[in-house]
N, C-alpha and C positions, 0 to 999 in steps of 0.2 A: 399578326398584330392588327393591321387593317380593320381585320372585319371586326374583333371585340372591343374596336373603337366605333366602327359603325351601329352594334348591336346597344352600348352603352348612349350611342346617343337618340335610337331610337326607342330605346324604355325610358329618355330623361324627356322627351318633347311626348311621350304619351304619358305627363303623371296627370294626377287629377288637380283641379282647378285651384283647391286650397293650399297642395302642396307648393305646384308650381307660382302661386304669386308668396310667398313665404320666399322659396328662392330667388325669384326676381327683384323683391324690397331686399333681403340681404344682399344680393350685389350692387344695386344702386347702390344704397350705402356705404360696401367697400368703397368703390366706388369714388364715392365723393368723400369718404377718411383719408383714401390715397390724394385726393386730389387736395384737401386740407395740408396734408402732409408733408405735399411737390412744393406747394405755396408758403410753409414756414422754412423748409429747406433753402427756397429761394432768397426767402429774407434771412435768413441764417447768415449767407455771407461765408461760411467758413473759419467762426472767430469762436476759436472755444470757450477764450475769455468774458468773450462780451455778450455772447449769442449760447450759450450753453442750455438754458432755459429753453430755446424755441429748436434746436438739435433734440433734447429729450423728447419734448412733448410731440416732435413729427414723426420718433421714437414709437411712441407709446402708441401715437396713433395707427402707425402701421402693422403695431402687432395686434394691436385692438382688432383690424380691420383681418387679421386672419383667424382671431380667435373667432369674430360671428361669423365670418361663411363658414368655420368647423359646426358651429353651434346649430347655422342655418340648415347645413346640409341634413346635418342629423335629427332636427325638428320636421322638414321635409318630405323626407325617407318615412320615421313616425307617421304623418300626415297619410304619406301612399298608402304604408301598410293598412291602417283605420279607415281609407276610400274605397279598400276593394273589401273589405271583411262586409 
């Protein structure tokens, strides 16, 4: 197991330059949706009555935030294959 974690990370730290900054702005901005997310959860409080609004929407953000690193990863990977042809 070791090593096809080792090999995965050394074909991900040699992609080409367009790829790799496409996956760095998408985690940034996981990123900072999670961290949007911590912070209406914060103010959320726990009141479903009264905070229900800011539960969804830290909701919505964190699913948001996994739909673009799907979206990133897979525009990326695109990006490699189009760097070496």
């Amino acid at each position: 197991m070791p090593v096809k974690l080792k090999a995965i990370l050394r074909r991900m730290l040699s992609m080409c330059p367009a790829a790799w900054y496409i996956f760095i702005r998408a985690l940034q901005m996981c990123c900072f949706l999670l961290f949007c997310a911590l912070m209406l959860l914060l103010k959320w409080d726990g009141s479903m009555v009264r905070g229900y609004d800011l539960y969804m929407t830290a909701m919505a953000l964190e699913e948001n935030c996994q739909a673009l690193l799907l979206v990133a990863v897979l525009l990326s990977v695109c990006m490699e294959e189009l760097c070496q042809k």
